[in-house]
C-alpha positions in Angstrom: 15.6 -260.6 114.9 18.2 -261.7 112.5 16.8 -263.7 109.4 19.4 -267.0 109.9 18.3 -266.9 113.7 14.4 -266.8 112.2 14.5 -269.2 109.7 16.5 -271.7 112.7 13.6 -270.4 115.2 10.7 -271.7 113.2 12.1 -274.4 111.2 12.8 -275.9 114.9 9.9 -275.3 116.4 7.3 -276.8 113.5 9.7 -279.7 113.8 8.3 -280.6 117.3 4.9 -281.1 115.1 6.2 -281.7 111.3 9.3 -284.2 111.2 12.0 -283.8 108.6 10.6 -281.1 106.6 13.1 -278.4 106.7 13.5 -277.5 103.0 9.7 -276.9 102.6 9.3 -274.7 105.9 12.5 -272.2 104.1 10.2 -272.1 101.2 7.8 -271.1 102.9 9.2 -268.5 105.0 10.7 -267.1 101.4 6.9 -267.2 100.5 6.1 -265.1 103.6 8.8 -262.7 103.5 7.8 -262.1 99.7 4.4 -261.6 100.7 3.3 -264.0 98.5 1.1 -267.2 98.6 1.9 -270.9 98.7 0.3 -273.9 97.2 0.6 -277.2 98.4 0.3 -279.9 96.2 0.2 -283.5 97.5 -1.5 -286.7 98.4 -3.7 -287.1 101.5 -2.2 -287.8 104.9 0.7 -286.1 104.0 0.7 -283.4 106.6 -0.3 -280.4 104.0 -2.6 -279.0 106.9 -0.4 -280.0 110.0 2.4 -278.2 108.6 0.1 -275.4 107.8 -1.3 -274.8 111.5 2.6 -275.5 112.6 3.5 -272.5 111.2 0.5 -270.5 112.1 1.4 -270.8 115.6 4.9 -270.7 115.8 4.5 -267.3 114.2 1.9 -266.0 116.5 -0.6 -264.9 113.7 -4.1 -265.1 114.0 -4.9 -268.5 112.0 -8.3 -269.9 110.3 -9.3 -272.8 108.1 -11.3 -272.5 104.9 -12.7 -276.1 103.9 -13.2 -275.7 100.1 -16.0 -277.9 99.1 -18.9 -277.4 95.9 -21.6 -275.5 98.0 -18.8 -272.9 99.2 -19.8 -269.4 98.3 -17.8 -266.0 98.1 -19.5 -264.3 101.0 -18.2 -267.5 102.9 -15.1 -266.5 102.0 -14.9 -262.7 102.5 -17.7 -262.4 104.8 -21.1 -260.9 104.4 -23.5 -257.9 105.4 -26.4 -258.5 108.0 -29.4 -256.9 109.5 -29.0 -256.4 113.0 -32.5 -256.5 114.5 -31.7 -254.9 117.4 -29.9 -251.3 116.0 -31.9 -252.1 112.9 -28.8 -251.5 111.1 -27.0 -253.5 108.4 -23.6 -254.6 110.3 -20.4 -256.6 108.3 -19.7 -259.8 109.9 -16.0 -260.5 108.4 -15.2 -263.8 106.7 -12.3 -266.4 107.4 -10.5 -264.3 104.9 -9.5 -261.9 107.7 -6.8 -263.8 109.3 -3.0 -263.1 108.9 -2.4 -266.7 107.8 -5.4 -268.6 106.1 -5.3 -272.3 105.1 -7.2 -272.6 101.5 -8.0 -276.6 102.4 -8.6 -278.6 98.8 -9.1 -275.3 97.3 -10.0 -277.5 93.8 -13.7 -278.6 95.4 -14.9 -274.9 94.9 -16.6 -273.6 91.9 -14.6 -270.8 90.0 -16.8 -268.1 91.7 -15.8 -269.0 95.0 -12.2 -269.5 93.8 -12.2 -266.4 92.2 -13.2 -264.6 95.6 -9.4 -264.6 97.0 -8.2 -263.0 93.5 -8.5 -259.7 95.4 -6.9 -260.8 98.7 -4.1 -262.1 97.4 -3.0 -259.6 94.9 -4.0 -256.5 97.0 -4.6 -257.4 100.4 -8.3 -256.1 100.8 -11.8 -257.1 100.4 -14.4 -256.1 99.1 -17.8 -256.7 100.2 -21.5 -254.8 98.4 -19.0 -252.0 97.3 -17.2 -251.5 100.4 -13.1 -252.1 100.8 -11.5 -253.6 103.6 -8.1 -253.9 104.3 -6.6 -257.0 105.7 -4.2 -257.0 108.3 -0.2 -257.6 107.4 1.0 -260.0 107.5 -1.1 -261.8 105.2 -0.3 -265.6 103.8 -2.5 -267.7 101.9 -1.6 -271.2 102.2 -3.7 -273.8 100.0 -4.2 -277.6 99.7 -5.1 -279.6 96.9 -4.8 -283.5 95.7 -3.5 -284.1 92.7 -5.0 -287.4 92.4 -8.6 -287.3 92.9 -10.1 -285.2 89.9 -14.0 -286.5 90.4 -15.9 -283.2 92.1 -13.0 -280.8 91.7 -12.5 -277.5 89.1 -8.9 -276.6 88.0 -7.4 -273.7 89.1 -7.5 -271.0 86.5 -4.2 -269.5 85.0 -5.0 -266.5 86.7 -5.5 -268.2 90.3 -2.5 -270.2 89.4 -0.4 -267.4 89.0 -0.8 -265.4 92.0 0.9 -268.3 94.1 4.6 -267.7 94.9 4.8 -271.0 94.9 4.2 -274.8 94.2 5.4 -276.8 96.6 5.3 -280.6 97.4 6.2 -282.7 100.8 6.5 -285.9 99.5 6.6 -289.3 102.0 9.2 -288.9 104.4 11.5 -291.7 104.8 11.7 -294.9 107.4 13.7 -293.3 110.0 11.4 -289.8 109.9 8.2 -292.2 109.7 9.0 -293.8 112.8 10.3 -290.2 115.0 6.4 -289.8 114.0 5.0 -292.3 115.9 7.2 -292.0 119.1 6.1 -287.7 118.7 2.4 -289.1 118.2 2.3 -291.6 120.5 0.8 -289.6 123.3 -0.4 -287.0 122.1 -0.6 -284.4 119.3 2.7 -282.0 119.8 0.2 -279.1 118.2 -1.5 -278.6 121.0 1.2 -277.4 123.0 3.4 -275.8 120.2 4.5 -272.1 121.5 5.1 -268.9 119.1 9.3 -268.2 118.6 8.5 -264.9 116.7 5.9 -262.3 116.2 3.6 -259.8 113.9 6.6 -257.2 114.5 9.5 -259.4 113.2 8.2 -260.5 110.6 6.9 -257.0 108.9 10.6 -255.9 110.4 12.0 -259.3 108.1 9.5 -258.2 105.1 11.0 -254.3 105.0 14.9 -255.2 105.3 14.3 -258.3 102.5 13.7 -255.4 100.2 17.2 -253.9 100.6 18.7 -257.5 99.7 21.3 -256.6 96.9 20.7 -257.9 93.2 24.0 -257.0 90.7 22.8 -256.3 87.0 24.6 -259.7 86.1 22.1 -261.7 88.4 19.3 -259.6 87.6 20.0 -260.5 83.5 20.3 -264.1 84.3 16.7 -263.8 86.2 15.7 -262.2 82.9 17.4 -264.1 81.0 15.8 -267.9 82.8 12.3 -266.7 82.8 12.4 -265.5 78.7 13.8 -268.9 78.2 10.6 -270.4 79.2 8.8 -268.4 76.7 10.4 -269.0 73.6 11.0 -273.0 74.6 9.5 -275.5 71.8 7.9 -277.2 74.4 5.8 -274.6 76.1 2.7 -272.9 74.5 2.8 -270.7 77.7 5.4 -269.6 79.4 6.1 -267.2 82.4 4.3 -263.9 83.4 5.8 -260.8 84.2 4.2 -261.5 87.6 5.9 -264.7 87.4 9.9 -262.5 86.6 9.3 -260.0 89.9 8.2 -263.6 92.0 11.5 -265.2 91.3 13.1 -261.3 91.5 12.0 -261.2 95.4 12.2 -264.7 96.2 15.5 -264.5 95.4 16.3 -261.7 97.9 14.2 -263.4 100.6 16.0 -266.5 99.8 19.6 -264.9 100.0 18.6 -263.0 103.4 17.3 -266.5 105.5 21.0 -267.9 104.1 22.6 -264.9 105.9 24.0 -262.7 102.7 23.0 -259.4 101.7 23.4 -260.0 98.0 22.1 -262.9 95.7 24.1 -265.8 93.4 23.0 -267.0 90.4 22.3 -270.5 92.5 19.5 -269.1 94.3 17.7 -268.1 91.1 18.6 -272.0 90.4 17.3 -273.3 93.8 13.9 -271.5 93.4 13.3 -271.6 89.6 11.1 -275.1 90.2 9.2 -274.0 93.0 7.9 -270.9 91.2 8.1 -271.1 87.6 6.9 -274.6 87.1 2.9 -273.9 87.9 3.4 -270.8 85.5 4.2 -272.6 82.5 1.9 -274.8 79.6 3.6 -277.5 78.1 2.4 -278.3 74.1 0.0 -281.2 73.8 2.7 -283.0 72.1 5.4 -282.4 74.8 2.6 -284.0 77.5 2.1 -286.7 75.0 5.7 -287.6 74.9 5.3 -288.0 78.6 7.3 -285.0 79.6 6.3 -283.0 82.7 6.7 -279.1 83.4 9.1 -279.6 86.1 11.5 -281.6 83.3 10.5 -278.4 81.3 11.8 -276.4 83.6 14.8 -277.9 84.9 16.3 -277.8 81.3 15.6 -274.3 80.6 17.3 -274.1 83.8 20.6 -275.6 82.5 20.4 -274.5 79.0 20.5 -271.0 80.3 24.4 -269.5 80.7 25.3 -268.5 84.1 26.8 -265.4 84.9 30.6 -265.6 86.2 32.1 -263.2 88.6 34.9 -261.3 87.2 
């Protein structure tokens, strides 16, 4: 499968479900064919989960839920070790953890133990349970959920949680003529139920292997460089981007560049996707935030302060 007829595939099919949302489902299929991890940042009733369980199923990946709340613990999470009466022998009963796409729901209601319990997922793609390593099966996407609103009962996500997220993303409202294509879609019934796969396990590890042969000129890979080092040495960040942070916008970029049908990147794709992934990286200064400027302002100007390469 071709990557323009892929991205078209899905971005059509979670529109039966998930009206007007193009932009965000090409993020996250850059997010997938990085194998990376998304977070989702919005108000309630958005359609954070919706969209979600959209692309779940028009992927044909095995799908669950996690719902993140205080009493959550890790072997929730990864799954545990039990006694089986009957071979009187210990047996491992896997977690939710062990699907190909897993929905992280208001990931800020768990404690940092339980939070920290998908450090090892995400980064490596295993578990590990009293000792003992599991792999997890490929593909593998974290997606999770969180309201920025509501702060009562909820723990921040630590830098190091933060940072293992390709991506921040946000749907926003859509607008009066998408609103009302939602009620007509909803007015029988939920389009979910019915939604059908367009692509499978095979294309998309096919997808992930050719995304790595995606062409990056020295120029481009400077200015990538060049954007993310602006970020550290900004007055207004005390914090700027990881090295984990450089190699995220590095293969975005190349998924990015593939789903638009090229086999090479342009410095506007490092543009496009600098927000998305840099912004949840960086720490403004107390005295920036008290000014009342945001990271994505932050970002935006390194952005533009940074000189683009021109072809010769």
């Amino acid at each position: 499968m071709e990557f323009t007829h892929f991205k078209q595939a899905v971005q059509d099919n979670v529109r039966q479900v998930v009206i007007g949302k193009a932009d965000v489902v090409e993020m996250m299929l850059v997010t997938l064919l990085c194998e990376g991890h998304l977070l989702l940042e919005d108000v309630p009733g958005i359609g954070k989960t919706t969209l979600a369980k959209a692309l779940a199923r028009s992927l044909d990946c095995s799908f669950s839920r996690i719902q993140f709340t205080p009493d959550l613990l890790p072997g929730d999470v990864t799954g545990i070790n039990f006694y089986n009466q009957k071979t009187q022998e210990f047996e491992f009963r896997p977690g939710p953890i062990f699907s190909q796409i897993v929905l992280a729901d208001e990931i800020n209601r768990a404690t940092p133990r339980t939070q920290s319990s998908l450090l090892e997922s995400m980064q490596e793609q295993q578990a590990t349970v009293d000792r003992e390593t599991y792999k997890l099966e490929r593909p593998f996407l974290v997606i999770a959920t969180q309201n920025p609103i509501e702060l009562e009962g909820t723990f921040p996500l630590p830098e190091a949680q933060l940072d293992r997220f390709l991506m921040q993303l946000q749907l926003g409202y859509p607008n009066l003529e998408e609103e009302e294509e939602m009620l007509l879609r909803y007015e029988r019934q939920d389009p979910l139920v019915d939604l059908q796969p367009v692509a499978g396990v095979a294309d998309i590890l096919a997808l992930q292997a050719q995304v790595r042969a995606i062409h990056v000129n020295e120029d481009v890979r400077g200015y990538v460089l060049a954007v993310v080092r602006a970020t550290r040495e900004h007055q207004s960040v005390a914090l700027g981007v990881s090295p984990r942070g450089t190699l995220a916008l590095y293969r975005a970029a190349q998924a990015y560049a593939a789903l638009h049908g090229r086999d090479f990147v342009i410095p506007s794709d490092i543009q496009q996707l600098a927000p998305p992934i840099l912004t949840h990286r960086i720490h403004i200064s107390p005295q920036t935030r008290l000014r009342g400027r945001t990271p994505q302002q932050v970002v935006a100007e390194v952005v533009e302060s940074v000189p683009v390469p021109v072809a010769e």
